[in-house]
DSSP file (Angstrom, degrees, kcal/mol; ACC not computed):
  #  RESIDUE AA STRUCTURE BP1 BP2  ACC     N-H-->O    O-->H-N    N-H-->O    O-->H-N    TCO  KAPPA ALPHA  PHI   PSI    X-CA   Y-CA   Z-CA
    1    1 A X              0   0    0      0, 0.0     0, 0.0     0, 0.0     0, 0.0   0.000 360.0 360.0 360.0 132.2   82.5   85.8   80.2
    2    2 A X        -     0   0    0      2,-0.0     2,-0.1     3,-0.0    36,-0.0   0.587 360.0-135.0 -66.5 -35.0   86.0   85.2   81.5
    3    3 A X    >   -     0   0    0      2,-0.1     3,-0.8     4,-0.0    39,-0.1   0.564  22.7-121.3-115.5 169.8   86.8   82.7   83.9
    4    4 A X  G >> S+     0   0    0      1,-0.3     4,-1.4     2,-0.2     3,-0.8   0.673 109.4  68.8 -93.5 -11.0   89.2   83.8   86.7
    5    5 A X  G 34 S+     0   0    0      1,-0.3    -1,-0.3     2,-0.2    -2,-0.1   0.832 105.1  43.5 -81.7 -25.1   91.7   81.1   85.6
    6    6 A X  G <4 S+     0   0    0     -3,-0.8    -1,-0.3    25,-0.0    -2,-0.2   0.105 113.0  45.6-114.6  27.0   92.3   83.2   82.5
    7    7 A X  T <4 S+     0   0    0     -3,-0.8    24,-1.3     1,-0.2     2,-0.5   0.492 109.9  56.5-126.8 -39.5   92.5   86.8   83.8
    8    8 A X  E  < S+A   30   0A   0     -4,-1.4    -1,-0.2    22,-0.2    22,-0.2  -0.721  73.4 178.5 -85.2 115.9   95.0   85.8   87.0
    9    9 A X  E     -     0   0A   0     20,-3.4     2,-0.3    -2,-0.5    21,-0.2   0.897  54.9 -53.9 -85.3 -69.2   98.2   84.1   85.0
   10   10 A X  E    S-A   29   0A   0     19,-0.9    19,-2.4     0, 0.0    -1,-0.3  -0.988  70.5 -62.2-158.6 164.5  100.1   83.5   87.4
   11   11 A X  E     -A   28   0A   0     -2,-0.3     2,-0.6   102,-0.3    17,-0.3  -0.435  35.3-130.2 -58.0 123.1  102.1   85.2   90.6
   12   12 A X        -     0   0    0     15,-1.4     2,-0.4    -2,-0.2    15,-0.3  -0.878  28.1-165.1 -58.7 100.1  104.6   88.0   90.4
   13   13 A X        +     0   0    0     -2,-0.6     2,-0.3     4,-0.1     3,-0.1  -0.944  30.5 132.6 -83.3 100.7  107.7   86.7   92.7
   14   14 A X     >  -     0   0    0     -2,-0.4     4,-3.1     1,-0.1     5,-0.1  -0.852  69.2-104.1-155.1 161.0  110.1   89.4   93.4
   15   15 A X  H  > S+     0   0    0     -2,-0.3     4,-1.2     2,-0.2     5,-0.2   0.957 125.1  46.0 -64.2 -47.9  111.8   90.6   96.6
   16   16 A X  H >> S+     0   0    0      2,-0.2     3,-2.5     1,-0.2     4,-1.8   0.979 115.3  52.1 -39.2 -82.9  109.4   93.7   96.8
   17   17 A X  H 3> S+     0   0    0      1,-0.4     4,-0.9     2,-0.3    -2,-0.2   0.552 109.7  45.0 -11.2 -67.9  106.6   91.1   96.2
   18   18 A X  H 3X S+     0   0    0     -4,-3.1     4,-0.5     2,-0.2     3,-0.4   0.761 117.7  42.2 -53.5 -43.9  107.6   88.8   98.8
   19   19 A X  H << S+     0   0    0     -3,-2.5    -2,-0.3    -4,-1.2     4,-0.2   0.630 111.9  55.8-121.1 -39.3  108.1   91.6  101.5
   20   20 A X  H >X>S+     0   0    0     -4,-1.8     3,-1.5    -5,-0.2     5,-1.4   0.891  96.5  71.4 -70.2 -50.5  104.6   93.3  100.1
   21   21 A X  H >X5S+     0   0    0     -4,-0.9     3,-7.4    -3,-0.4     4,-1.1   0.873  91.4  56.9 -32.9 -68.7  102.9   89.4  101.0
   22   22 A X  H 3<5S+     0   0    0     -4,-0.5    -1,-0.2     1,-0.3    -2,-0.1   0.558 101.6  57.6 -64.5 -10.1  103.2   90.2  104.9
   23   23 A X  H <45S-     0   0    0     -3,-1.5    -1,-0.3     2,-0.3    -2,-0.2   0.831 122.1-105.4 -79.8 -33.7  101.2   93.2  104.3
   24   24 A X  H <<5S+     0   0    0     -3,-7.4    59,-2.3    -4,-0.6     2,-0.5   0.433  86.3 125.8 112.6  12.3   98.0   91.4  102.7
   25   25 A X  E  << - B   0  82A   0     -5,-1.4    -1,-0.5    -4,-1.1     2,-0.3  -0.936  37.6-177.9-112.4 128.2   99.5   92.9   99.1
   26   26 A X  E     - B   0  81A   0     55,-2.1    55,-4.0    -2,-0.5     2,-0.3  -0.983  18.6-138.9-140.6 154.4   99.9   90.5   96.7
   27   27 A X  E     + B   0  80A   0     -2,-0.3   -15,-1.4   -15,-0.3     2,-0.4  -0.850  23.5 174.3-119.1 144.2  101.4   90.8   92.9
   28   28 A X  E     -AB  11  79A   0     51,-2.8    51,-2.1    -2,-0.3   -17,-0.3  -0.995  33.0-123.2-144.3 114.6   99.8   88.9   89.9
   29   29 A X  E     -AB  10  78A   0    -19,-2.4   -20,-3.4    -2,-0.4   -19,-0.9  -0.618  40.8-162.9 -55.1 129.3  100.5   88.9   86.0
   30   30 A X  E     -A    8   0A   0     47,-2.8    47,-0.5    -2,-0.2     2,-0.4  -0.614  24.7 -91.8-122.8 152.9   97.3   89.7   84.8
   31   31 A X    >   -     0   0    0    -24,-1.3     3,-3.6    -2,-0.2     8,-0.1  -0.613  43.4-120.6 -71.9 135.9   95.7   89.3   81.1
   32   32 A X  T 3  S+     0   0    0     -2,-0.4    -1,-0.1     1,-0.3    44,-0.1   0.753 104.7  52.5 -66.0 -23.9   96.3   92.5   79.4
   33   33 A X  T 3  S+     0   0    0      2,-0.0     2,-0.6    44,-0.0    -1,-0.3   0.230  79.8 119.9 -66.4  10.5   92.6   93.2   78.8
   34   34 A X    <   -     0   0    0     -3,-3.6    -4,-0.0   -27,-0.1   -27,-0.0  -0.745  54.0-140.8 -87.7 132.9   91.4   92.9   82.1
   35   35 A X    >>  -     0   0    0     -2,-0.6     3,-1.2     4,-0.0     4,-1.1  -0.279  31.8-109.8 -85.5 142.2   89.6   95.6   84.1
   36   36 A X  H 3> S+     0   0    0      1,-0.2     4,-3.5     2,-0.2     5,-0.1   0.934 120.7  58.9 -40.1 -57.4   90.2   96.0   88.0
   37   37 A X  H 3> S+     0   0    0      2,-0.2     4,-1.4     3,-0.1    -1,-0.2   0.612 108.5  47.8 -35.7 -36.6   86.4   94.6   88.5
   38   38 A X  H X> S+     0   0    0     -3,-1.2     4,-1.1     2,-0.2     3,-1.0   0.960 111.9  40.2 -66.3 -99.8   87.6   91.7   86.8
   39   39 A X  H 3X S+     0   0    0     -4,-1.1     4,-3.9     1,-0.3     5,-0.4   0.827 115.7  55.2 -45.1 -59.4   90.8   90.7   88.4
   40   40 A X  H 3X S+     0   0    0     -4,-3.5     4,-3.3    -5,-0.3     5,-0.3   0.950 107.9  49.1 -30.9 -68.6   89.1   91.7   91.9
   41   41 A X  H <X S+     0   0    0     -4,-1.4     4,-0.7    -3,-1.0    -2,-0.3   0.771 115.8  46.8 -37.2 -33.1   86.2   89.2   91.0
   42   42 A X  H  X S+     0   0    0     -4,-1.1     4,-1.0     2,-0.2     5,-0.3   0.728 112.1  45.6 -90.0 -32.7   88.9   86.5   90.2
   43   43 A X  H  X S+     0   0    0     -4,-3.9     4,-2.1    -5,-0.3     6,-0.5   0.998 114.8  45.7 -72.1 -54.9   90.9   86.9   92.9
   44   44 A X  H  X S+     0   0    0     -4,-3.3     4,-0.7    -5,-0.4    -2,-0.2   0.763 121.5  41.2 -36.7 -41.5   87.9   86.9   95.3
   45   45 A X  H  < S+     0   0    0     -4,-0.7    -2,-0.2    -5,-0.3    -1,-0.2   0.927 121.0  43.0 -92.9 -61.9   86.4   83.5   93.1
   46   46 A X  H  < S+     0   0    0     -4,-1.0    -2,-0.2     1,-0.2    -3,-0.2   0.866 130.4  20.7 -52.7 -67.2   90.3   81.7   92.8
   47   47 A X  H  < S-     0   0    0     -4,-2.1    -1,-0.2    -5,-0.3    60,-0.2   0.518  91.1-125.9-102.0 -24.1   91.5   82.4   96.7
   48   48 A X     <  +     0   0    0     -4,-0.7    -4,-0.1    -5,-0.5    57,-0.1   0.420  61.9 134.5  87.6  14.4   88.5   83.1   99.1
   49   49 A X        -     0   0    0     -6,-0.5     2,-0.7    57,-0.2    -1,-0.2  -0.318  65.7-116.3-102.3-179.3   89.7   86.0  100.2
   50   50 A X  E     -C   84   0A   0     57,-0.6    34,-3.8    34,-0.5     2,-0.6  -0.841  33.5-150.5-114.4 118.0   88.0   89.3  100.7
   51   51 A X  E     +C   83   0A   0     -2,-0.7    32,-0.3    32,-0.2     3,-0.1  -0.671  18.3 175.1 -72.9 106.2   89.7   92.1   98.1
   52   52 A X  E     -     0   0A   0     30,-1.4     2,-0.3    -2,-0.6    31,-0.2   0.987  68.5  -2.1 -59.1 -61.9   89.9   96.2   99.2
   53   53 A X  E     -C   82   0A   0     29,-1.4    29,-2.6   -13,-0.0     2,-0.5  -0.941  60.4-168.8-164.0 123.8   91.6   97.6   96.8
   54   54 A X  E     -C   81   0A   0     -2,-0.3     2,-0.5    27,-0.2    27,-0.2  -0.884   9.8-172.6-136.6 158.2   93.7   96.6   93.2
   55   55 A X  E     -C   80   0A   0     25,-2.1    25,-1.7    -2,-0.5     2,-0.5  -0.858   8.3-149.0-144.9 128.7   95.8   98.6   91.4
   56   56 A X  E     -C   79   0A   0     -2,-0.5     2,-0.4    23,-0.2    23,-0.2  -0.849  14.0-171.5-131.9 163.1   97.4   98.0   88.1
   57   57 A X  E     -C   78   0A   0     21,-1.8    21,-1.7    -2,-0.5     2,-0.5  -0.876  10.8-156.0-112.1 118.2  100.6   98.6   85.6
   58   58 A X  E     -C   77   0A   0     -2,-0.4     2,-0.4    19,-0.2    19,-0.3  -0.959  11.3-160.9-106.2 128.2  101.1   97.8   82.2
   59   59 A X  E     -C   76   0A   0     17,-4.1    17,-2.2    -2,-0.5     2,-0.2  -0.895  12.5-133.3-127.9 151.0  104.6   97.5   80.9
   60   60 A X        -     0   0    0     -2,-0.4    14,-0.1    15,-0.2    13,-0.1  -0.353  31.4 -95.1 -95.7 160.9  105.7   97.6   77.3
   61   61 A X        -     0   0    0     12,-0.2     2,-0.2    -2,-0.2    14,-0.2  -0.439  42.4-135.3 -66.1 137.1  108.2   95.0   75.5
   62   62 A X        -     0   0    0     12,-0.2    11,-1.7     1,-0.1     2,-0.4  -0.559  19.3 -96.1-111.7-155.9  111.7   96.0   75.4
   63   63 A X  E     +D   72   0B   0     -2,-0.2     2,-0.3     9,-0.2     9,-0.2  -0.587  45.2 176.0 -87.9 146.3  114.1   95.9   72.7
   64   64 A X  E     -D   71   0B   0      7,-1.7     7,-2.0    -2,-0.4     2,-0.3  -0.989  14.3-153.3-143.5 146.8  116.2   93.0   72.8
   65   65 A X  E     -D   70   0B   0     -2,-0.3     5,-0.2     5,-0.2     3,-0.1  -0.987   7.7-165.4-130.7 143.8  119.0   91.8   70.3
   66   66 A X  S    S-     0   0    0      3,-2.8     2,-0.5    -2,-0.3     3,-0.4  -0.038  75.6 -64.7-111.2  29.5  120.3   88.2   69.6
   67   67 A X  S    S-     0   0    0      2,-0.4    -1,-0.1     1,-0.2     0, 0.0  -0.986 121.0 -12.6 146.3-117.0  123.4   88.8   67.7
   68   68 A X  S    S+     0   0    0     -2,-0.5    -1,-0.2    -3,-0.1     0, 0.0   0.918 118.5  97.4 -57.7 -34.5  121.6   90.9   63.9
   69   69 A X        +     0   0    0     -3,-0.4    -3,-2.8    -4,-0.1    -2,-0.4  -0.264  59.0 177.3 -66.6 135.1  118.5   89.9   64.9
   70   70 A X  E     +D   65   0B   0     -5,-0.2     2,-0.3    -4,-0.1    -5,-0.2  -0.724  16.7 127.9-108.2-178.7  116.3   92.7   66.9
   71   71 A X  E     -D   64   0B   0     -7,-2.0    -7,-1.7    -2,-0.2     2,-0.4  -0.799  47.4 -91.0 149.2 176.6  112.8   92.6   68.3
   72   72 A X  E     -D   63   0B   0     -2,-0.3    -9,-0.2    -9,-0.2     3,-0.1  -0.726  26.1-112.8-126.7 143.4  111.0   93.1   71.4
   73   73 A X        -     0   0    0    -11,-1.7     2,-0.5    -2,-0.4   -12,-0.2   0.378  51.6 -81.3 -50.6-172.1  109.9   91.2   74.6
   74   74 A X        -     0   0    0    -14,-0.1     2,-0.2   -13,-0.0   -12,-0.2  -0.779  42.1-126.5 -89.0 134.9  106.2   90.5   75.3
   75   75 A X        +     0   0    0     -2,-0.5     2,-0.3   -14,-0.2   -15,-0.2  -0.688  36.0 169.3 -61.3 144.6  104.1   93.2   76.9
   76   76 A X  E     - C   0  59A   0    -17,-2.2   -17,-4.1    -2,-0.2     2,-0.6  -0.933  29.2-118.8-171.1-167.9  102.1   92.6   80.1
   77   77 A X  E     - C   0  58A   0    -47,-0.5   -47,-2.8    -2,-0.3     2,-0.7  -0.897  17.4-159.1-145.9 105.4  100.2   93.8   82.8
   78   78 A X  E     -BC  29  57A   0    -21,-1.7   -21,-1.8    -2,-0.6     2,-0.5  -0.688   6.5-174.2 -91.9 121.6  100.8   93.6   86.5
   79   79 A X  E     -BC  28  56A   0    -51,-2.1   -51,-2.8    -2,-0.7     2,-0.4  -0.981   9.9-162.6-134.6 141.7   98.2   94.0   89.5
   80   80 A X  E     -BC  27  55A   0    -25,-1.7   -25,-2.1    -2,-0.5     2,-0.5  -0.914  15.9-163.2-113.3 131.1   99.0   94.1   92.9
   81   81 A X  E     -BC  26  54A   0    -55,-4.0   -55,-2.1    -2,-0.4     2,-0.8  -0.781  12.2-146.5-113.8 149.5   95.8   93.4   95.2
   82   82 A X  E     -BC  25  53A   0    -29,-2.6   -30,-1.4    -2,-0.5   -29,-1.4  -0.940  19.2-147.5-129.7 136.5   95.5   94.1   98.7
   83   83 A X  E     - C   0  51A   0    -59,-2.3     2,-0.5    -2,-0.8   -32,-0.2  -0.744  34.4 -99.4-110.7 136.6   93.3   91.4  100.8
   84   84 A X  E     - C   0  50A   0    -34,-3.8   -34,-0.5    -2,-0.3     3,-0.1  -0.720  40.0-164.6 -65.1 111.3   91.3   92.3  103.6
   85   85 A X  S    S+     0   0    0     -2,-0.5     2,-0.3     1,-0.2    -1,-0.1   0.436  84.4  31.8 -92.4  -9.5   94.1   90.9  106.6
   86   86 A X  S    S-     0   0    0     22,-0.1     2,-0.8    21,-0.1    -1,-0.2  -0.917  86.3-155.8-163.7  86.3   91.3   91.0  109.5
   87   87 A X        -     0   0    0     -2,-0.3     2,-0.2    19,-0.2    19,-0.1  -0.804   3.1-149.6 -96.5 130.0   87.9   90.3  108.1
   88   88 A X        -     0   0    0     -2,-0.8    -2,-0.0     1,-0.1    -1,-0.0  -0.563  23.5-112.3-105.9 139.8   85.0   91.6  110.0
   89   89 A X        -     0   0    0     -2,-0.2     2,-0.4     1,-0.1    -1,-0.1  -0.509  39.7-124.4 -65.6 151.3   81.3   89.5  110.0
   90   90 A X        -     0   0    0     12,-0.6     2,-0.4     2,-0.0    12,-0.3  -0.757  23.7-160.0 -94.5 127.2   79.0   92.1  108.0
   91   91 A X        +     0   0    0     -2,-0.4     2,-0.2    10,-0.2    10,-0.2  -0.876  19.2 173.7-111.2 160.0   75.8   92.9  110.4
   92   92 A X  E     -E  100   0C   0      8,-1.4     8,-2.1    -2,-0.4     2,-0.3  -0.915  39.7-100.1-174.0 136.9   72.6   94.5  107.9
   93   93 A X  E     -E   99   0C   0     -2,-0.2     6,-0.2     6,-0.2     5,-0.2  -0.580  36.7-157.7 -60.1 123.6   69.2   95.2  109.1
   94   94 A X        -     0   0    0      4,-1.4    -1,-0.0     1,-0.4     6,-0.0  -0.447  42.7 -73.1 -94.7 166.6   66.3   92.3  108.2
   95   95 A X  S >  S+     0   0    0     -2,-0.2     3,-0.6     2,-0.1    -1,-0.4  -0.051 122.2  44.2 -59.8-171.0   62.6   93.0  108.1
   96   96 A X  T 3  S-     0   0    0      1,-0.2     2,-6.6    -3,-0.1    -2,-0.2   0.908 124.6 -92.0  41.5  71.4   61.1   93.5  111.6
   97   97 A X  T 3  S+     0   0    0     -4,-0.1    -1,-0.2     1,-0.1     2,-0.1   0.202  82.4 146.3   2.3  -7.3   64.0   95.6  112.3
   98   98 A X    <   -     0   0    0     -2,-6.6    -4,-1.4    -3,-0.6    -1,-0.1  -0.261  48.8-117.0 -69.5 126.6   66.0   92.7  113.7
   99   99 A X  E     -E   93   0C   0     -6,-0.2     2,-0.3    -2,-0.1    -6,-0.2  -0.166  31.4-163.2 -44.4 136.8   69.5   92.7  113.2
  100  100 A X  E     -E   92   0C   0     -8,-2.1    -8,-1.4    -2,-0.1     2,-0.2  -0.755   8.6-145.2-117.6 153.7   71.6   90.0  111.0
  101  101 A X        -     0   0    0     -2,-0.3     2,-0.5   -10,-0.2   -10,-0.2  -0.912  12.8-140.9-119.2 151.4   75.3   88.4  110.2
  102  102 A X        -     0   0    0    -12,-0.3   -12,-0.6    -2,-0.2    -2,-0.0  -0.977   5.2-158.8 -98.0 128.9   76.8   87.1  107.5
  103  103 A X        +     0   0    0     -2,-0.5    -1,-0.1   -14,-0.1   -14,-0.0   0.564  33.5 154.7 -65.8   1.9   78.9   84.1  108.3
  104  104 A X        -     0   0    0      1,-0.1     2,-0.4   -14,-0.1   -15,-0.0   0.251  34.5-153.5 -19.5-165.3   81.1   84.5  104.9
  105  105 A X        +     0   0    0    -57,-0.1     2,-0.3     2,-0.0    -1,-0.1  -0.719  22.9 178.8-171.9 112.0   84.3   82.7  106.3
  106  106 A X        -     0   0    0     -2,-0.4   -57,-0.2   -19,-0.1   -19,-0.2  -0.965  29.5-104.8-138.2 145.6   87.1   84.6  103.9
  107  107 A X        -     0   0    0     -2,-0.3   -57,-0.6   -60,-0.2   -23,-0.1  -0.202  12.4-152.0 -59.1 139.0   91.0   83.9  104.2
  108  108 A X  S    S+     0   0    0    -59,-0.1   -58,-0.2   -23,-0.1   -22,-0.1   0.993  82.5  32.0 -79.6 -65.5   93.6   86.3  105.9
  109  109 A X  S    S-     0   0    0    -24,-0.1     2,-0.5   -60,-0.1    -2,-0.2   0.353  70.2-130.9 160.6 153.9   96.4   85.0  103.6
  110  110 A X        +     0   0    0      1,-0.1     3,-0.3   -27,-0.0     4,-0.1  -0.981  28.0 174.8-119.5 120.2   97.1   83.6  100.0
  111  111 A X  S    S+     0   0    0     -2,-0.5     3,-0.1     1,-0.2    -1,-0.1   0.391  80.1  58.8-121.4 -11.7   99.3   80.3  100.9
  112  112 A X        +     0   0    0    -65,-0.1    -1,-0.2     1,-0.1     4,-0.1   0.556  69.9 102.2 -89.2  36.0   99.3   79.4   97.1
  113  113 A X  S    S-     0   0    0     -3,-0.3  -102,-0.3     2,-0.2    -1,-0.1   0.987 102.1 -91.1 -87.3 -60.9  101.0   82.8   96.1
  114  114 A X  S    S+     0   0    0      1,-0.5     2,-0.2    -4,-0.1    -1,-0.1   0.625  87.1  60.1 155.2  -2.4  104.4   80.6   95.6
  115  115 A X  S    S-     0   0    0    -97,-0.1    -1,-0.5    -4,-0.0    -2,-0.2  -0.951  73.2 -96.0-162.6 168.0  106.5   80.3   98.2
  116  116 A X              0   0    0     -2,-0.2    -4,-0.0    -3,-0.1    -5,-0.0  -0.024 360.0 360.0-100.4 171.8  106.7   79.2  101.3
  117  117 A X              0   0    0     -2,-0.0    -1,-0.1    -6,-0.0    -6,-0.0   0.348 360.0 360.0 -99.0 360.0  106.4   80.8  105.2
């Protein structure tokens, strides 16, 4: 099993990225095996928040040269998650027909994404 600290590496920081935040979309370097079900779960476990929807990219190394020497950057794997911005209590039917809430408490926001409001 993974732990969520080793499938989210760290936060993507970009102009897009930043401008994407205010939406409830947020962009993460990801471990290059990790599944959307994974990264959801991690995001959900690391941040508190409640995750719709993730969507990911993999980009390949490119060539780079240092004077003779060639060889190629790292490959890696980007997912952008979009957080529920307006979480609604979940109501579900109990025995004896009577309706229920869940209190969950989940965060509109990421404020440890990496920079500041």
């Amino acid at each position: 099993m993974k732990l969520p600290q080793d499938i989210i590496i760290r936060p993507v920081i970009t102009e897009r990225s930043t401008m994407d935040a205010a939406e409830g979309k947020y962009t993460f370097a990801v471990a290059p095996t990790a599944t959307k079900t994974e990264i959801r779960h991690a995001a959900e476990k690391l941040f508190s928040v409640k995750v719709l929807k993730v969507n990911t990219v993999n980009y390949g190394g490119k060539k780079k040269r240092m004077g003779v020497h060639q060889g190629l950057t790292s490959s890696w794997k980007k997912a952008v998650v979009t957080i529920d911005t307006d979480p609604q209590a979940e109501s579900f039917m109990v025995e004896g027909g009577k309706k229920s809430q869940s209190s969950r408490k989940f965060k509109t926001e990421i404020e440890e994404f990496g920079f500041g409001q």
